[in-house]
N, C-alpha and C positions, 0 to 999 in steps of 0.2 A: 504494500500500500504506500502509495507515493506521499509526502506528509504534505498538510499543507500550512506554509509558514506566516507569521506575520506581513511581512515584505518578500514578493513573490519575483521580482522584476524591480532593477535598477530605473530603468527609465522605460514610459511609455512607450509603443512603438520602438523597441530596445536594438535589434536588430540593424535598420535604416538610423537610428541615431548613434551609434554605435562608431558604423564607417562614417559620417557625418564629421563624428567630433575627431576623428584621424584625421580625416583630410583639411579639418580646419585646424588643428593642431603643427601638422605639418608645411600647411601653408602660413602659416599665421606668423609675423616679422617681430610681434610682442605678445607674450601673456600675460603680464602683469595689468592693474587694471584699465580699462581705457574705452575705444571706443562702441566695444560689443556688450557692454556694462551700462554703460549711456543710452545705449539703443534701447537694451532692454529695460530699463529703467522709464523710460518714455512709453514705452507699449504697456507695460505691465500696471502705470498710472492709469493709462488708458483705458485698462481695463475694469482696475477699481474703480473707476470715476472720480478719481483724487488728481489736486490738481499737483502733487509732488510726489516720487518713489526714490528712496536712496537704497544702493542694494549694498546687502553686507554678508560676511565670510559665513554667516549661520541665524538664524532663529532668535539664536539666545545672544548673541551677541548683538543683533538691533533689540533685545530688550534692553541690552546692556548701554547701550548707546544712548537711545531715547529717554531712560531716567536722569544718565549723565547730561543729555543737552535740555532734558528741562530743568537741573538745577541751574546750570549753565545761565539758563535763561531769566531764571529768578522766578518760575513757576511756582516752586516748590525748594523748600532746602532742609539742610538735617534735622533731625529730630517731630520734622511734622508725621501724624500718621496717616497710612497708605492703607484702604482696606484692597484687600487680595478675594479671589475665587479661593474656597478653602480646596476644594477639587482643581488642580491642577498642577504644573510643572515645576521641579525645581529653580528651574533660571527667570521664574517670573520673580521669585522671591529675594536670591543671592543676589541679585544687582542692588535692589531696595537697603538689605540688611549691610549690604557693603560699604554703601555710601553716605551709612548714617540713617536712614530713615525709620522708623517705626512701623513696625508692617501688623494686621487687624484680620486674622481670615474670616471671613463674613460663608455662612451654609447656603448650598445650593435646593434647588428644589427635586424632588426625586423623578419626577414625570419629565424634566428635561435634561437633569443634570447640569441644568447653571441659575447664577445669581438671577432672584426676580426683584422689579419695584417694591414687591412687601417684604423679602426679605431683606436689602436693603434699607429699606425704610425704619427697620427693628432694630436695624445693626446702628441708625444713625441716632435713635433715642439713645444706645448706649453710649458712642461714641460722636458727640455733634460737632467736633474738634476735628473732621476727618479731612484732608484738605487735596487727596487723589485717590481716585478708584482705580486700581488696574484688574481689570477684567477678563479672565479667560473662557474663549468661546467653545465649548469643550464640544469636541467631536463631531461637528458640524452642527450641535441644536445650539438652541437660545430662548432664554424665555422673552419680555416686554424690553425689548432693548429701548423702544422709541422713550416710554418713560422713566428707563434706566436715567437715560440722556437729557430728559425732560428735569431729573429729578435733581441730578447732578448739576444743572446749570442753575438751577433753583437755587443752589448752597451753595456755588461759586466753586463747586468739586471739579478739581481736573480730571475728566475722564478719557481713559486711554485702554485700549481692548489690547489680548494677544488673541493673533486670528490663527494661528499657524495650524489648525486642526480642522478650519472649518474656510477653507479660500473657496471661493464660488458660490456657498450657504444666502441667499436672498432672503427678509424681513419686508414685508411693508413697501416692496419697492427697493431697497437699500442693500448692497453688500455688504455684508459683515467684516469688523475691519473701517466703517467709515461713520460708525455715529459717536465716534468720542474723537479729541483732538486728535489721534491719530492711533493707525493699527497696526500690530505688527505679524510677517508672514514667515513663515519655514518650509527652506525647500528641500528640507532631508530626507532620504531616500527611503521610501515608505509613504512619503505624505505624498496629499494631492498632485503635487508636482516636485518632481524630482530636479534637481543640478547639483547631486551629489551629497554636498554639502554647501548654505547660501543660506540667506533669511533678507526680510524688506521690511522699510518701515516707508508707510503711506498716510500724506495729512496733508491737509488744504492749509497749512500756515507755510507761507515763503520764510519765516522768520527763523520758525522749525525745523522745516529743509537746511537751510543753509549750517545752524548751529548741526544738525545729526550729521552731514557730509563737513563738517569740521572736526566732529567728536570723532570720527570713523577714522582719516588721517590725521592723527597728534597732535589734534590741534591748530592745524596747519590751514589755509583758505586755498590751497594748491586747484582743489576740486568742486568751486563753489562758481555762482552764475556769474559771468566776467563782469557784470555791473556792477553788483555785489560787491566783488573783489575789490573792485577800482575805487569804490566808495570805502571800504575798511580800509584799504592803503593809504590813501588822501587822510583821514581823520584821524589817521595814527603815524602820519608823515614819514611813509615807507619808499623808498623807492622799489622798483621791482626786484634788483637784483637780492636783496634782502629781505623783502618779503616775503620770498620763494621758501625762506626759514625762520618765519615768523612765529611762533609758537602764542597762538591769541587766546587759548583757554585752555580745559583742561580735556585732555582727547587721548584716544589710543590707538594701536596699529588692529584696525577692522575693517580690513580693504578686502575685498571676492578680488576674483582673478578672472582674464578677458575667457578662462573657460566655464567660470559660473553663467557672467554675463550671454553665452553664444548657446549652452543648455537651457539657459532659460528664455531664450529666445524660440528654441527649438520646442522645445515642451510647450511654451504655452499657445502654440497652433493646435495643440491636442486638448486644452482643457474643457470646452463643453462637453466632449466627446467622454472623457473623464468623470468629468460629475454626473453626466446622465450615465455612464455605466455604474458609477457608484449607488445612485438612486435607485437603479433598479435591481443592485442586489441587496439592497438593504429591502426595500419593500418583499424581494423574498425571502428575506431572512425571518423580517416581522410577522411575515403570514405564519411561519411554525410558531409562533410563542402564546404558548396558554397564561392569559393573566390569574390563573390560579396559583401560580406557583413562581412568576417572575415580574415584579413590577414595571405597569405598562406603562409607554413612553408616549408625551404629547411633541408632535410634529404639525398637527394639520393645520396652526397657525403662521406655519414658514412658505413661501409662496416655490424658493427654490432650493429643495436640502441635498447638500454636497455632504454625502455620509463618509465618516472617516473611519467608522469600527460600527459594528453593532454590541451597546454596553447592555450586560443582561446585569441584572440585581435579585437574587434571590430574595422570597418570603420566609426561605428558613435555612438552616445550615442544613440541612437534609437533603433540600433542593440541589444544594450548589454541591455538596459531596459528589452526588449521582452525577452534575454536569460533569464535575472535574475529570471524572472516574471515566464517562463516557467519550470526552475529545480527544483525555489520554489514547484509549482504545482506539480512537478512530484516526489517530496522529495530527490530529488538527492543535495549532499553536494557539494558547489563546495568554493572557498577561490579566496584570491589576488593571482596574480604570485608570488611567495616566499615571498617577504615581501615587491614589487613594488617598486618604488624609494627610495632608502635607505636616499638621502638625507633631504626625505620629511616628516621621519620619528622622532618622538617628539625630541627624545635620539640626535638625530646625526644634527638636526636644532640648537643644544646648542652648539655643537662644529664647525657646520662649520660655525655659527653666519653670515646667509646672504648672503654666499660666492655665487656666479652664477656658476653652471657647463654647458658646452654644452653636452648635453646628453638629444637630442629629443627623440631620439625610446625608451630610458628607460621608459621617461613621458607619451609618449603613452600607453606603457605596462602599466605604473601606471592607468592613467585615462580608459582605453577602454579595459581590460585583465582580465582574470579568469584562474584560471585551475580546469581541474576533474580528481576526485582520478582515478587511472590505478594503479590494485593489479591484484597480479596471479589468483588472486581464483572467478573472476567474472564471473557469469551465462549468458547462453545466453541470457534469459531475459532480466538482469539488462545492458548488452553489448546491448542487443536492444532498451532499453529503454533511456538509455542515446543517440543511434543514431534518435532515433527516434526524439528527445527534438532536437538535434543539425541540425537535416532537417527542424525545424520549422523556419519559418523568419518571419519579419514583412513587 
């Protein structure tokens, strides 16, 4: 029995992208970053409707980026608190806790798996001091993003998404990724779109653009809009040749390379194509689940859902023994929900030393929750084989 793994396939269309990146490889006069990074940077705005993309070496590194250039910016600085998705990633947290900040993980709700208006709203009775929200859109759902967004401008909350699990996911009209000042994307190998290794951060503030494509190179305006440039030179009486090594704030080396940029140039001709095969193996995934035994998931307020896993949460530890016991059998790979309660996790018990959060349904997800990989390229078989495991019960 052949197994079936999380990450099935490097790159869509793997083959033809394949010889693709050889011959651009070997034709190519630079790899460092330049101007297939710029292209893709312009298309990939494009696509989210944002009017700015800076692309970066990873995921986690434009979160890392985007916290730096909003203190940068005077947004936000040490010691304010940050409420977080308690469901989600470790490098939404480590840039926060690195730099000073005080981080809040606020519970998700169980039927979507992410922060809603009312639990947010709970979290802000306790904490009204909260001065950003970073929000993880977990696995392509989302609960009331619009008055997620509504709520946070309300309070003067800087709100900023991580989209990297849910690129393509439609709200109300709106990409996810584009109702907070700005969102961020990952193109690591497994996710919606692949270039290896790369991540993006997308936001309609020119001001924001400019600081993240500064914080990305040292600090440097090397790679910022030549107007821009010309105007920070002038007001800091730079000439060129020395400005070239002007160190303007605080930045680090998170440059992609002209081969992130020319993958994801390449991949993203593929991604409707992508999302709608993802949507329709999720819809067959969902058709085997008996909500007797697995708590059932609300979608049918998402207009377009780009499925990144299908996350089951057991009703009991009984349930989820039988699942375990059955994927094993059937060699199907399945993991925690992203990384389950973050609180409970070695790293982040050192820093929040004991603290209590209220955040049931995350703990649920922790104790009673799986997800299975949803890639474009799965056979019927293997789509059968997986519904078939998920009609078993005990």
């Amino acid at each position: 029995m052949k197994p079936i793994t999380l990450v099935t396939y490097t790159f869509f269309n793997e083959e033809e992208t394949k010889k693709a990146l050889c011959d651009f490889i070997m034709g190519a006069s630079k790899l460092s970053m330049g101007v297939q990074c710029r292209a893709f940077e312009k298309e990939f705005s494009h696509y989210q409707k944002s009017k700015h993309c800076t692309l970066f070496s990873s995921g986690s590194t434009a979160n890392l980026a985007l916290v730096q250039a909003l203190i940068n910016l005077g947004k936000i600085k040490q010691g304010d608190l940050v409420g977080v998705s308690a469901l989600t990633w470790s490098t939404n947290v480590m840039p926060l806790i690195q730099l000073g900040l005080r981080v809040y993980p606020i519970d998700v709700e169980l039927e979507t798996l992410n922060m809603s208006s009312r639990i947010l709203k709970e979290a802000l009775k306790k904490k009204p001091e909260m001065k950003m929200l970073f929000l993880t859109n977990a696995l392509g759902f989302c609960s009331d993003m619009d008055k997620i967004s509504d709520l946070c401008k309300e309070r003067g909350i800087v709100f900023i998404e991580d989209n990297c699990e849910s690129l393509g996911t439609v709200y109300k009209g709106k990409k996810l990724g584009s109702f907070g000042l700005a969102g961020t994307f990952s193109f690591y190998v497994g996710h919606h779109m692949s270039t290896i290794e790369g991540g993006a951060v997308c936001t309609n503030s020119e001001k924001l653009d400019t600081m993240l494509k500064m914080v990305r190179d040292h600090g440097l305006d090397r790679n910022i809009d030549p107007e821009t440039q010309s105007k920070l030179r002038k007001k800091h009486n730079l000439d060129n040749f020395y400005a070239r090594f002007t160190f303007y704030t605080y930045g680090y080396n998170l440059r992609p390379t002209e081969i992130t940029g020319f993958l994801g140039l390449n991949q993203l001709k593929y991604i409707d194509k992508i999302v709608q095969a993802r949507k329709s193996n999720f819809l067959n995934f969902i058709s085997a689940v008996d909500d007797r035994y697995i708590y059932p998931l609300k979608y049918d307020h998402i207009d377009v859902l780009s499925n990144f896993s299908l996350p089951v949460v057991c009703r009991s530890k009984e349930v989820l023994a039988n699942y375990l016991k059955r994927f094993g059998e059937n060699a199907i790979e399945i993991r925690p929900i992203i990384s389950g309660d973050i609180t409970r996790q070695l790293i982040f018990k050192k820093y929040f030393k004991g603290e209590k959060f209220d955040i049931p349904n995350t703990r649920t997800i922790h104790d009673l929750g799986f997800y299975i990989g949803n890639n474009a390229d799965l056979t019927k078989e293997e789509i059968g084989r997986i519904t078939s495991v998920l009609r078993t019960h005990p």
